[in-house]
N, C-alpha and C positions, 0 to 999 in steps of 0.2 A: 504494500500500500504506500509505504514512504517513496519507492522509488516510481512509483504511478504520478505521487503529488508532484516528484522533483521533477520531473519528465513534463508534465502542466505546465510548472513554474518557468520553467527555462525554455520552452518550446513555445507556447501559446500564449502565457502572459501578456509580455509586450505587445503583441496583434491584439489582445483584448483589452488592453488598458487604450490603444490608440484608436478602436473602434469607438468604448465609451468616449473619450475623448472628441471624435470628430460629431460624436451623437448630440453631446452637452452644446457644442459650438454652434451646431445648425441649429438645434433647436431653441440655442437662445435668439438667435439671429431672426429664426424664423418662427410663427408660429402654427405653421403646419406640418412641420416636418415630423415632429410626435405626433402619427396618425399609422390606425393599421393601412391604410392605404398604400402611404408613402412605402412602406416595411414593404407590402406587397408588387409594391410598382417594381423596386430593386429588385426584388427576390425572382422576379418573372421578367428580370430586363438582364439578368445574368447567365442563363444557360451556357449562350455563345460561348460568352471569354470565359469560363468556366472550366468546360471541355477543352478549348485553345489551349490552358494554362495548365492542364494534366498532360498534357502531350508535350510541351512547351516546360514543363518540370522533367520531363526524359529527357530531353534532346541537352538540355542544361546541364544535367548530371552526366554525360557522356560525354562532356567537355566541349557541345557542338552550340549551333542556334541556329535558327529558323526564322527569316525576316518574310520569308511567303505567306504565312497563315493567312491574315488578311485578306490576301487576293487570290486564296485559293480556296476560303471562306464561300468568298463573293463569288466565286466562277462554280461553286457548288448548289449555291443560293439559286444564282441565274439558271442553271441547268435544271434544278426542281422546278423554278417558277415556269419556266417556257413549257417542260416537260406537261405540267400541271395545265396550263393557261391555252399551247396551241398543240401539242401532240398530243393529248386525249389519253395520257397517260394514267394508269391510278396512282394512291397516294403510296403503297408500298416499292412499285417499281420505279418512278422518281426517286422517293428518298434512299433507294440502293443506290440508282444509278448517282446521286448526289456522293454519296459516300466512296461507291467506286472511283468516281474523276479525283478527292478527295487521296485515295490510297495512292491511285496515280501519277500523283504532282509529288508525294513523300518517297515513295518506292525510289522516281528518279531523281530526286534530294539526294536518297541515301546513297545509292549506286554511283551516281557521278561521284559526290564527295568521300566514298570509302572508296570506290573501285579506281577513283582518278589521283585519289589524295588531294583534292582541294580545296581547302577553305568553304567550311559551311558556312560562310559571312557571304560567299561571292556566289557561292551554286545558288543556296537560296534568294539571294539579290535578284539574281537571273529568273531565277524561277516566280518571284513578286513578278515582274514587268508578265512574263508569259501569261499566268492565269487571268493577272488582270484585263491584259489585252484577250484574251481569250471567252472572259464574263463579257467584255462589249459585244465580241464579236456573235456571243451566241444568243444577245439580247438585240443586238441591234443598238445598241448604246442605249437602249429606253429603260425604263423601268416595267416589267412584267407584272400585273394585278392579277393576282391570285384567284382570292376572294373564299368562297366558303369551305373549299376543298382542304386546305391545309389548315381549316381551324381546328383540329383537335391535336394538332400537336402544342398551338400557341396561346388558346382559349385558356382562362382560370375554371378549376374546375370547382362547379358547384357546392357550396359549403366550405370550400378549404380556400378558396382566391389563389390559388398556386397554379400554375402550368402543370400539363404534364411533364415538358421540355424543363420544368427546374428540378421535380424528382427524379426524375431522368438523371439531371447532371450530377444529382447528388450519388446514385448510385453509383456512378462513375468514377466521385472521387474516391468511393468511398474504394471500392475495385481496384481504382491505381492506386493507391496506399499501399491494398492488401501488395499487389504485385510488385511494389516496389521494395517493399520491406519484409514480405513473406515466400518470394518465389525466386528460385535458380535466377529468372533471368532481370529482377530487380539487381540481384546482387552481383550479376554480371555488370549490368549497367555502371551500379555504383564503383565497384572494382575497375574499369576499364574509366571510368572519369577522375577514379583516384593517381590512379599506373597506370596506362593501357601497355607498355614495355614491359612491365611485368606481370601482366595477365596471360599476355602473347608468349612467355619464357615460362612461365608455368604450363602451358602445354592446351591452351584455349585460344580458340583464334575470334576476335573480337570484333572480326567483319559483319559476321552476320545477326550479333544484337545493336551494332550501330546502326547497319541500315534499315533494321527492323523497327526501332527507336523514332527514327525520320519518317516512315511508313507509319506506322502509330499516330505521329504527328499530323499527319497527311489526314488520318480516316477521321481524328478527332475534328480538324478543321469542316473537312466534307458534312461532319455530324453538325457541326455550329453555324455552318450556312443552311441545315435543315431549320436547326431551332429560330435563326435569325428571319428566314423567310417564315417560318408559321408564326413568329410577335407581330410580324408586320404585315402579314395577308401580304405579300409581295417581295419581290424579289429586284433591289438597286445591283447593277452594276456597279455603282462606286461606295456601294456597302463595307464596311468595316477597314477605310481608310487610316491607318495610323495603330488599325487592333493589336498589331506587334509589337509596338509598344507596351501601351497597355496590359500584355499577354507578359513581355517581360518582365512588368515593370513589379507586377502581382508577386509574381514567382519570386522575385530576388525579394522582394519584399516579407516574403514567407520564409524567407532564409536559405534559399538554394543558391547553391554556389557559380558564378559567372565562370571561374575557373574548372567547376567539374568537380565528381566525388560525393557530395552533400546534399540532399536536399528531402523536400518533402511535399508528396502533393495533397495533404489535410492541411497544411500551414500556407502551402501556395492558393489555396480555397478561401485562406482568411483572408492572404493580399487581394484575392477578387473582391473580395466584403467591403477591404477599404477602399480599392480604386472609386466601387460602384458607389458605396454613402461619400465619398467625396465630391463625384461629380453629382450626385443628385442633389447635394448639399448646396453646392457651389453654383448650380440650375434655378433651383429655390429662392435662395440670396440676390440672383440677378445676375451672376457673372455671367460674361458674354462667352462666347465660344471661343476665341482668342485667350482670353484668360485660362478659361478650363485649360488650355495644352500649354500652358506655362506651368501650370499647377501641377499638369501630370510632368512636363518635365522636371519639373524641380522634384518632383515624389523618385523619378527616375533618378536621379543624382544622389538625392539620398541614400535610396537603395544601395547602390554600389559604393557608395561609400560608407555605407554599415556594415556591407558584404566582404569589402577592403579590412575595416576594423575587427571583424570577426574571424578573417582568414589567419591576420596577424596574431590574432591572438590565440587560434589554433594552432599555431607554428613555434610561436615561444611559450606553449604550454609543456 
C-alpha cells in the first residue's frame, strides 16, 4: 500500500495539483466554467488527441517522433467523411477503411525511418505534407457534411453526456498502459528507447517493434480522424492543424521522455486533461486564437524543460 501511495505521489500529483490549479483560475475568471457542461464539453472534445497521444507516448519512448499525426488524422477524417457523404459506404466499412489509410501513412513512417535509418523528425515531416495534400485531394479541398450517419460515434449518450468516442478513448488508455508496462513488447519499447545498442547485443533485433511503434501510431491517428469527424458530423480537410503539437506537448507533459526510455501513457492522459481545460479555459476568458498557441507554446517549453530537469536529475541520481 505505501508503495501504491508513493507511486501516486511522484507520478500523478503534480498533473493533479496543476489540473486543480488551472480549475481554481478559470473559474474564478469565469463564471461558467464550474458547470457539468463545461466538464462534458472537454470530456467529449478529447477523444482525438487522446488516442494521438497513446501512440505519440510509443513513438517517444523508442527515442522517435511523429510530426504526421495531424495530417494523417485529417486524411482519415476526409476519407470517412467522403466515404460516408458520396460512396454510399456504411459506417463500419469507412471507419476501417479510415483506420486502414491511418496504418498506412505509420507502416511507411516506420519502414523508411528503420529500414533507411532516417531521422523520424524528417520521414515524418514528409509524411505531414503527403497526407495533408492527400485529405484535399480526396475532399476536393471542401469540407465533406456528414450529417446523421456518423452520429453514434460522436453523439453524448443518453443519461451519461459522454460520447461513445470518449469511453472508447479511455479504454484505450487504459490498454496502452497495460501494454506498455505489462507486455514483452512494452518493454521492448522501453529497452530499445533506453539502449537500443544494447538490446540489439543482447540478441533482439529492435526493427521490428520500432516500426511497429510508428504503425500503432498510424492506426491510433486513423482512429482520431474517426472520432474527430463523428464530434463534428463532418469531415475538414484542414482539421487538426498544429494536433502534433498538442499530441507532444500532452505526452512530455505526462513525463515521457523527449530522449526515449520513460514514459507513461495514464500520465500522458493527464497532459491531455490539461492541454484541453487550458484551452477551454482560455476560450471562456476571451483569449483569441493567437493567444491560445502562445499559451500552448509556452506549455511546450515548459514541458521540455521539466523533461531536461528531470532527465538530469535521473542521471546524477
Amino acid at each position: 500500500m505505501k508503495a501504491v501511495l508513493r507511486v501516486l505521489r511522484s507520478d500523478y500529483l503534480g498533473l493533479l495539483v496543476v489540473l486543480i490549479l488551472l480549475f481554481l483560475v478559470f473559474g474564478t475568471l469565469s463564471n461558467r466554467f464550474f458547470t457539468l457542461r463545461t466538464f462534458t464539453t472537454v470530456a467529449n472534445q478529447i477523444p482525438d488527441l487522446a488516442v494521438v497521444a497513446v501512440g505519440m507516448t510509443f513513438v517517444l519512448i523508442v527515442g522517435g517522433i511523429d510530426l504526421s499525426v495531424g495530417s494523417v488524422l485529417a486524411l482519415a477524417s476526409a476519407l470517412l467523411g467522403v466515404a460516408l457523404s458520396e460512396w454510399s459506404f456504411s459506417l463500419g466499412s469507412a471507419v476501417m477503411m479510415a483506420i486502414a489509410a491511418g496504418f498506412l501513412c505509420g507502416i511507411l513512417n516506420g519502414v523508411v525511418t528503420v529500414g533507411w535509418s532516417v531521422p523520424s523528425f524528417i520521414v515524418t515531416l514528409g509524411m505531414l505534407e503527403i497526407a495533408r495534400g492527400a485529405a484535399y485531394l480526396v475532399t476536393g479541398s471542401r469540407t465533406a457534411y456528414i450529417g446523421a450517419s456518423i452520429e453514434p460515434v460522436g453523439a453524448p449518450l443518453l443519461g451519461l453526456g459522454l460520447s461513445p468516442a470518449f469511453l472508447a478513448a479511455i479504454v484505450l488508455v487504459i490498454a496502452g498502459q497495460i501494454a506498455l508496462s505489462r507486455t514483452v513488447f512494452g518493454r521492448y519499447a522501453v529497452a530499445i528507447g533506453t539502449n537500443e545498442e544494447a538490446v540489439r547485443l543482447s540478441g533482439i533485433d529492435p526493427r521490428p517493434t520500432r516500426i511497429a511503434v510508428f504503425a500503432l501510431a498510424g492506426v491510433l491517428s486513423g482512429l482520431g480522424g474517426v472520432f474527430h469527424a463523428g464530434r463534428l458530423a463532418a469531415a475538414d480537410p484542414n482539421a487538426a492543424v498544429g494536433l502534433e503539437l498538442s499530441a507532444i506537448a500532452a505526452v512530455v507533459l505526462g513525463g515521457t521522455s523527449l530522449m526515449g526510455g520513460r514514459g507513461s501513457v495514464v500520465r500522458s492522459f493527464f497532459g491531455v486533461l490539461v492541454i484541453a481545460v487550458l484551452q477551454s479555459g482560455l476560450a471562456q476568458v476571451g483569449a483569441s486564437e493567437p493567444a491560445k498557441r502562445v499559451v500552448t507554446g509556452a506549455v511546450i517549453v515548459a514541458a521540455v524543460i521539466a523533461d531536461s530537469y528531470r532527465s538530469s536529475r535521473l542521471r546524477n541520481d
